[in-house]
C-alpha positions in Angstrom: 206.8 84.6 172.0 209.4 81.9 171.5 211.9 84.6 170.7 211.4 86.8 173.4 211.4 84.2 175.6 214.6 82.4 174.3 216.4 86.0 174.8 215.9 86.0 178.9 218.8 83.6 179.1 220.8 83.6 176.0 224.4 84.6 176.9 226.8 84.4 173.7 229.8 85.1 176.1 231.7 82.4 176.2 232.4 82.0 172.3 232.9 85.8 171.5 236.6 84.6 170.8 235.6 82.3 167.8 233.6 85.5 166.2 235.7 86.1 162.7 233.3 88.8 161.3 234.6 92.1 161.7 232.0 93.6 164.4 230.6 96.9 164.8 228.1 96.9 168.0 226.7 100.5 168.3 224.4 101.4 171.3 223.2 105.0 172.3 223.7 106.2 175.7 219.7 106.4 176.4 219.0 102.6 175.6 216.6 101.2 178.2 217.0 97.7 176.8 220.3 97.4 177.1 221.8 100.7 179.5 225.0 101.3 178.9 225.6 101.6 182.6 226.2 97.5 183.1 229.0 98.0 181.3 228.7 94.4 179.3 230.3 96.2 176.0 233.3 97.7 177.5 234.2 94.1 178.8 232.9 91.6 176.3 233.6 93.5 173.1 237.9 93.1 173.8 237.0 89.4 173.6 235.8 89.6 169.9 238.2 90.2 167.1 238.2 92.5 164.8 235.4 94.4 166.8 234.7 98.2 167.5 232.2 99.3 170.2 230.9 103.0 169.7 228.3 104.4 172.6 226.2 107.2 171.2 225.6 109.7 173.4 221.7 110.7 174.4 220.5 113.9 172.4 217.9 114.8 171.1 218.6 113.0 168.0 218.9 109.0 170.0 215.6 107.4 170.5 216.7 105.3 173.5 216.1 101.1 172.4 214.4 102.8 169.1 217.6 104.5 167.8 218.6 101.6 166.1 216.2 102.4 163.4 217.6 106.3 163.3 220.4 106.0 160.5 220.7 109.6 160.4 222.3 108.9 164.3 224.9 106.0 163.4 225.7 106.2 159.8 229.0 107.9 160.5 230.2 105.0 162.6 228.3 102.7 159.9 229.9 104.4 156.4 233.6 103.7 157.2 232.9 100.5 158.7 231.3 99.6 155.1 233.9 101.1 153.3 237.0 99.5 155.3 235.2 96.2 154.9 235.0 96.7 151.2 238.7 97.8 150.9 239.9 95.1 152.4 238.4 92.5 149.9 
């Protein structure tokens, strides 16, 4: 309960800039959790460097909040992500 609750207010936004992982956020256009239609990744994620934003569109493959547990969905966004991460070592 202490984690749900801490969620309700958390907002990270103000040190996005001082993220120095390389970020991949991935959401699918049918997420009720977090709707695509506020818009929050299209202006937050410019703040974070080194960061890609991809918006999966609904099919019948997404599983709205649940397609984060899909990896048949994302794994094409995931695989090169991996693999430019491990070239650049």
């Amino acid at each position: 309960m202490y984690q749900v609750d801490a969620s309700r207010d958390y907002d990270p936004s103000t040190a996005l800039d001082r993220i120095t992982a390389p970020v991949l956020a991935i959401n699918s256009a049918d997420d009720f959790i977090n709707p695509p239609e506020l818009g929050l990744m299209e202006q937050l994620i410019p703040r974070v460097p080194r960061a890609r934003f991809v918006l999966i569109p609904t099919s019948e493959r997404t599983r709205g909040h649940g397609t984060h547990t899909v990896a048949a969905v994302w794994k094409e966004y995931f695989g090169p992500f991996v693999a430019a991460l491990e070239r650049a070592r």
